[in-house]
C-alpha positions in Angstrom: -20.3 -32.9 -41.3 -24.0 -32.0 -42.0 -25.7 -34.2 -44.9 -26.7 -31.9 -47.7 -29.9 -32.5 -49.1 -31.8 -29.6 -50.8 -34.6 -31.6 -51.3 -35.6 -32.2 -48.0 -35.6 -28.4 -46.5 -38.6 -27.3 -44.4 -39.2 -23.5 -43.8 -37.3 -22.4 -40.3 -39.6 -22.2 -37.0 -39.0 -19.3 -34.5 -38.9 -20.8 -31.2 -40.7 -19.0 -28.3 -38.5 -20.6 -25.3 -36.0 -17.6 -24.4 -33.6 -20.1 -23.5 -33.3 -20.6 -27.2 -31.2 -17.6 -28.0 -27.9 -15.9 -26.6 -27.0 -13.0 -25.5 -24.4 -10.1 -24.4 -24.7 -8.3 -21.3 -23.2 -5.1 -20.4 -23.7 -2.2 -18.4 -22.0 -0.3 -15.6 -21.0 -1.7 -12.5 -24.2 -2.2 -9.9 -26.7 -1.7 -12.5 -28.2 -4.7 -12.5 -26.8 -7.4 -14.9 -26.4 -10.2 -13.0 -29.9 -10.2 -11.4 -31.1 -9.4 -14.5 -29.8 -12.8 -16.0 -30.9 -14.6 -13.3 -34.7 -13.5 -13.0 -34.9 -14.3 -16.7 -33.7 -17.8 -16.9 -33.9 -18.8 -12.9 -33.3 -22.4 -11.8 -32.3 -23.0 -15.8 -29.0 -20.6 -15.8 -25.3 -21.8 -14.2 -23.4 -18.8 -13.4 -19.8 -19.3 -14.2 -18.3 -15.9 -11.8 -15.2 -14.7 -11.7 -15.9 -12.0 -9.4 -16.8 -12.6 -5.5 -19.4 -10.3 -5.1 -22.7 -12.9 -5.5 -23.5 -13.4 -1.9 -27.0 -11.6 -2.3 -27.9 -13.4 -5.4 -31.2 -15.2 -4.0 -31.2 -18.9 -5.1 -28.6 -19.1 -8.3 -26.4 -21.5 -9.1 -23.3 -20.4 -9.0 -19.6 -21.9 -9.9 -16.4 -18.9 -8.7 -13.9 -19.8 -11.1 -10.1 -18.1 -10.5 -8.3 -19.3 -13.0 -8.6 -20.5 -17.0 -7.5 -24.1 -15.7 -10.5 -24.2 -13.2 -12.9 -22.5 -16.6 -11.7 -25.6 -18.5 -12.5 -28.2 -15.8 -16.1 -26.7 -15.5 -16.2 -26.5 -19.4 -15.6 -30.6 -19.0 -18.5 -31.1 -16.7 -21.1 -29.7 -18.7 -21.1 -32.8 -20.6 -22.1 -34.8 -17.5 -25.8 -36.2 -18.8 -26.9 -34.8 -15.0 -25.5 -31.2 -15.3 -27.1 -31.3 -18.9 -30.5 -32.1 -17.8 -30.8 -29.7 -14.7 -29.0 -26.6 -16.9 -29.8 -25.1 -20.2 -28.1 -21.8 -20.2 -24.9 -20.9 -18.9 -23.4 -17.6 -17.8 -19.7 -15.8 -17.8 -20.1 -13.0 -15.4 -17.6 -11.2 -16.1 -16.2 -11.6 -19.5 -13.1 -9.6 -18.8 -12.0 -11.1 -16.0 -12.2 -14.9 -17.4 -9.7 -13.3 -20.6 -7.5 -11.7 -18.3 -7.2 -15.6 -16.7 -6.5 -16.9 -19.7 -3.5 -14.1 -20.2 -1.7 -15.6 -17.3 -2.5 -19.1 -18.5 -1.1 -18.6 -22.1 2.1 -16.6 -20.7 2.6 -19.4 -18.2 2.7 -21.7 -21.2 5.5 -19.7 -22.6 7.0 -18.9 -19.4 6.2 -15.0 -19.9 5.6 -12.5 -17.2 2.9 -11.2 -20.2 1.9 -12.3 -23.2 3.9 -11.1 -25.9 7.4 -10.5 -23.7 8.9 -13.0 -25.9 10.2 -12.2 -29.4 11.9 -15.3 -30.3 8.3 -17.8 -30.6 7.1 -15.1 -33.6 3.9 -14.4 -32.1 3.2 -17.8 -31.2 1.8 -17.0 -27.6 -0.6 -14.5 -29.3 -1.8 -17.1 -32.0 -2.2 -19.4 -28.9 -4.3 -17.4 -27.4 -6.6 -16.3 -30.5 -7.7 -19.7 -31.0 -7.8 -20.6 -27.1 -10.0 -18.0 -26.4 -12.7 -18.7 -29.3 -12.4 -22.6 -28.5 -13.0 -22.4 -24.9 -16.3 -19.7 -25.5 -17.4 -22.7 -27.8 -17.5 -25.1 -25.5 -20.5 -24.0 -23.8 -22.4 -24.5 -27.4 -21.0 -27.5 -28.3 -22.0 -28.8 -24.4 -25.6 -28.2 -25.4 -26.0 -24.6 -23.5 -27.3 -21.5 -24.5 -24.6 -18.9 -23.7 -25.0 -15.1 -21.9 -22.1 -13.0 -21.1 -21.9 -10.4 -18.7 -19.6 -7.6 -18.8 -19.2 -3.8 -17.8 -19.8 -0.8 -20.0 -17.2 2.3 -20.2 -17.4 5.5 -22.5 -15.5 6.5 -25.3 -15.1 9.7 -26.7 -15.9 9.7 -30.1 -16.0 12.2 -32.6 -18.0 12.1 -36.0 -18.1 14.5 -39.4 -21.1 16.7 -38.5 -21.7 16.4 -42.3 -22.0 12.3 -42.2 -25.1 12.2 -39.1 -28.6 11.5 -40.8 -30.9 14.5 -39.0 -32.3 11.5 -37.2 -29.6 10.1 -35.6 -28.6 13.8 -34.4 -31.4 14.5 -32.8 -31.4 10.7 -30.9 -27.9 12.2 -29.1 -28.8 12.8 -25.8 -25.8 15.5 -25.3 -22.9 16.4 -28.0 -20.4 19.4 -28.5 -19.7 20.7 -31.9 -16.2 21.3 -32.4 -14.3 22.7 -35.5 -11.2 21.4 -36.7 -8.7 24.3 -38.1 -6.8 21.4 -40.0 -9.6 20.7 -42.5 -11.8 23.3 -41.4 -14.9 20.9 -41.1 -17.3 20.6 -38.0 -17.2 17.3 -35.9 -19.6 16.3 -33.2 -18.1 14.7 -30.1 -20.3 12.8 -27.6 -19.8 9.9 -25.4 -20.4 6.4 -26.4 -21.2 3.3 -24.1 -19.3 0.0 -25.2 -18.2 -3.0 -24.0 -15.0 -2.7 -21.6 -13.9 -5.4 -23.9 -10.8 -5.0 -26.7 -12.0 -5.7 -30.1 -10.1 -9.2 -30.3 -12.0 -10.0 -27.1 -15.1 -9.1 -27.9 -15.2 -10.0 -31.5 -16.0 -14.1 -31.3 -18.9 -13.0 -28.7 -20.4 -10.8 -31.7 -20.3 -13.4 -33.8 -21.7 -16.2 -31.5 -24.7 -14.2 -29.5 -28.6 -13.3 -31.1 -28.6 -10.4 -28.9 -27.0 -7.6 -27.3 -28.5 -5.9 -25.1 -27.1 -2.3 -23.0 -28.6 -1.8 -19.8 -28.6 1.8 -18.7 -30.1 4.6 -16.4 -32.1 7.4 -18.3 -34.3 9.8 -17.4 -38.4 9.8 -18.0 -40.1 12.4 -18.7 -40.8 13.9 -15.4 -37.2 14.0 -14.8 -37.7 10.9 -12.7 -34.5 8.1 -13.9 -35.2 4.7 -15.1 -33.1 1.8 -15.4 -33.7 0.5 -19.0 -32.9 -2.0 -21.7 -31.6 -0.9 -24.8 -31.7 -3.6 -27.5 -31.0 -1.1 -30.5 -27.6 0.3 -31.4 -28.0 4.4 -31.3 -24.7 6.3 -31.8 -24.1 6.3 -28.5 -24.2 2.8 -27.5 -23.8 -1.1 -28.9 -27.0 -3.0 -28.8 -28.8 -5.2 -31.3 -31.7 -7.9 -31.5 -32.4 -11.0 -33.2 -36.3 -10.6 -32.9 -37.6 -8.0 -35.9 -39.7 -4.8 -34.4 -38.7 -5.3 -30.9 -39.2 -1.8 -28.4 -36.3 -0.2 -26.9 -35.8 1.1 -24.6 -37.6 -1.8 -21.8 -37.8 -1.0 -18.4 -34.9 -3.0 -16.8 -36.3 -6.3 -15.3 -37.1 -9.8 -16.3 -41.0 -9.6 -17.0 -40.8 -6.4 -18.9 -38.0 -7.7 -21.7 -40.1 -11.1 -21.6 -43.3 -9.3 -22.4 -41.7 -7.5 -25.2 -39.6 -10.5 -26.4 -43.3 -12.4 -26.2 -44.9 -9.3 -28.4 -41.6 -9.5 -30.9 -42.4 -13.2 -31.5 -46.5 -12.7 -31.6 -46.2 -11.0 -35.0 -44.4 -13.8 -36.8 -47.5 -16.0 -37.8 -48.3 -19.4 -35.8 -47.2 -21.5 -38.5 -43.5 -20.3 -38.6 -43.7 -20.6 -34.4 -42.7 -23.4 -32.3 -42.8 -23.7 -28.6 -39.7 -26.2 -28.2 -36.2 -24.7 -27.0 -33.8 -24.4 -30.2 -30.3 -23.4 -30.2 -27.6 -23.5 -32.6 -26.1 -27.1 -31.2 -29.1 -28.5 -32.7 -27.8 -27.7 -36.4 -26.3 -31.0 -37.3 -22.5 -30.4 -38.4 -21.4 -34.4 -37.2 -18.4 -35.1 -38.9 -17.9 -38.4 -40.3 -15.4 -41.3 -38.9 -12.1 -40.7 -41.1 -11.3 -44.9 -40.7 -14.9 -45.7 -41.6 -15.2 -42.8 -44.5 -11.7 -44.8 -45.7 -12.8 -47.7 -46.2 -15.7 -46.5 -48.0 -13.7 -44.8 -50.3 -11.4 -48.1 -51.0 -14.6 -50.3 -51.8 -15.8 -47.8 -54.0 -12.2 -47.4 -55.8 -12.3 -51.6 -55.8 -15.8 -51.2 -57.8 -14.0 -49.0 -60.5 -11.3 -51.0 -60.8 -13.1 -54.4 -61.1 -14.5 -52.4 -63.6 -11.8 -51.1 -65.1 -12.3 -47.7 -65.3 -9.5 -46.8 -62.6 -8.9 -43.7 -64.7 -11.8 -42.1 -63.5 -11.0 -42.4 -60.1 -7.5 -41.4 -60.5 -9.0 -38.1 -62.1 -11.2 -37.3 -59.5 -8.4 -38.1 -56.7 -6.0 -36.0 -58.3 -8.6 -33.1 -59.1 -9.4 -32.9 -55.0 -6.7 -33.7 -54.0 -3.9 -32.5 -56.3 -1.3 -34.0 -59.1 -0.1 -37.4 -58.1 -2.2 -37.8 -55.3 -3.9 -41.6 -54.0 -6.7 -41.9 -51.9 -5.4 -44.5 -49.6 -2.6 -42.1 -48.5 -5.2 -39.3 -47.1 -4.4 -38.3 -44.1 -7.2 -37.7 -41.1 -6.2 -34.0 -41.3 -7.4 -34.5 -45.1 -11.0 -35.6 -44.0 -12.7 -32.9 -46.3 -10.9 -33.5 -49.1 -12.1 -37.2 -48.5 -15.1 -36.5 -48.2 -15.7 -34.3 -51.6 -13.9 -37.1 -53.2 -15.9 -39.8 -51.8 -19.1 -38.0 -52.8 -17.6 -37.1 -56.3 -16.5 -40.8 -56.9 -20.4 -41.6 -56.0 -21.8 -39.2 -58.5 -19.2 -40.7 -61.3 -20.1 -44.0 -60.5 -24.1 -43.3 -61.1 -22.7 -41.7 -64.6 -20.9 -44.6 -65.8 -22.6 -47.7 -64.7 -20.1 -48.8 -61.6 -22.5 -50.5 -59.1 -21.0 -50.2 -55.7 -21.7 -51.9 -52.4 -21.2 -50.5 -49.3 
């Protein structure tokens, strides 16, 4: 667990390295994704595939995984110290595919034909499966790794109060009907709108874990020519969204050009909030202390109280964190943030009333 020191805060530095930040991929099939991911982070990006079709991708590292066992065992050699040092970003192309593995994985744990056949392990399978799914998408952090997910696009037909769209947003749909329903009598536009081909449970620890999210799409230019492009702001019509403030959308789709407008982005944030060096969320300290070694801590401080024989106060605190009746030498290792609140209130009593401790 982090060490929490006001006092010592410094003002947050943007770094410029676009191997700092993650991102979400989608688009529809052929378009362009997984070239896309590769011309931006080259010789730097592993690409974890679960689909075959990679052949023509010139010069990329690339690991075919079949199965939510063989995921895990590549999960476990990210920590090597030599895949760590030639790799700073790894891929899942496609995210889809790797969930549907870990389906069959979860249902052969509870011999199922499907998750959720059973009715007698009260939902056990799909709690299983919950927590296996975030976990194993964590593993890439906690490895050290910047992740990017690929995944395909489909459209939705959605349908909104005509009433509830801003002018703006109206006029940014690029085709809608208007339709009127005779049960309330009110006027509805209904358009199409690109998401992920990802259910919400899927997709839902991605959106929490990525900076960026970017939809890559045809359009059409102004001389009726069409243009593959990056969209990194959400319209009505599509999910997209950027860590960097003021970026352009849409960027013509390829490397350089979201580079150069990632690099423009980052120009208008003054030098002294910049830093050139790659930083990624593993690099936010959350270390977690020894439970044996936080122990015995806590017993020489609760020795120091009684030697002075002010045991009450410690029996207060105990019982305060970690409720009536409570000890501190029966904490458990489940029970290390409790121990930890306790240890660090026991330290602030001890300043109050005069116990000297030695550690």
């Amino acid at each position: 667990m982090a060490t929490i020191n006001l006092k010592n805060l410094v003002p947050t530095k943007v770094s410029t390295d676009l191997a700092s930040y993650s991102m979400f991929v989608y688009g529809e099939s052929k378009i362009g994704k997984t070239t896309f991911v590769n011309d931006l982070y080259g010789t730097q990006v592993l690409n974890i595939m679960t689909e075959k079709r990679f052949k023509a991708l010139e010069g990329a590292y690339v690991q075919y995984v079949s199965s939510w066992a063989e995921f895990l065992r590549v999960m476990q050699q990210l920590k090597l110290p030599e895949i760590q040092k030639q790799f700073s970003v790894v891929s899942i192309d496609t995210v889809e595919n790797l969930y549907d593995y870990l389906e069959k994985y979860v249902a052969s744990k509870w011999s199922e034909g499907s998750v959720g056949e059973r009715d007698d392990i009260w939902g056990k399978d799909w709690g299983d499966m919950k927590k296996m799914w975030k976990d194993g998408l964590l593993k890439i952090e906690q490895a050290g790794y910047t992740p990017v997910f690929v995944s395909h696009a489909i459209q939705n037909t959605v349908q909104i109060p005509k009433s509830g769209i801003l002018d703006i947003d109206k006029e940014n749909l690029t085709s809608y009907e208007e339709k009127k329903d005779k049960k309330d009598n009110e006027t509805y536009l209904e358009f199409q709108k690109f998401e992920p081909d990802l259910k919400d449970k899927v997709m839902a620890p991605i959106n929490k874990m990525v900076d960026n999210i970017l939809f890559l799409n045809t359009t059409v230019d102004n001389s009726g020519q069409e243009q593959r492009v990056i969209h990194t702001r959400e319209s009505m019509q599509w999910l997209a969204g950027s860590t960097f403030k003021g970026i352009e959308s849409p960027i013509p789709l390829d490397a350089e050009s979201y580079k150069k407008a990632v690099i423009a982005a980052i120009d208008k944030i003054p030098d002294e909030h910049k830093k050139d060096e790659k930083f990624s969320d593993t690099d936010v300290s959350n270390d977690q202390p020894d439970f044996d070694e936080l122990m015995n801590e806590a017993k020489k401080i609760g020795f120091a109280f009684q030697k002075a024989d002010k045991m009450n106060r410690v029996t207060a605190i105990v019982e305060k964190v970690f409720g009536l009746g409570s000890k501190l030498g029966k904490a458990s290792p489940e029970q290390i943030e409790l121990l930890i609140e306790a240890v660090a209130q026991l330290k602030d009593e001890a300043v109050k009333v005069g116990v000297e401790i030695w550690l």
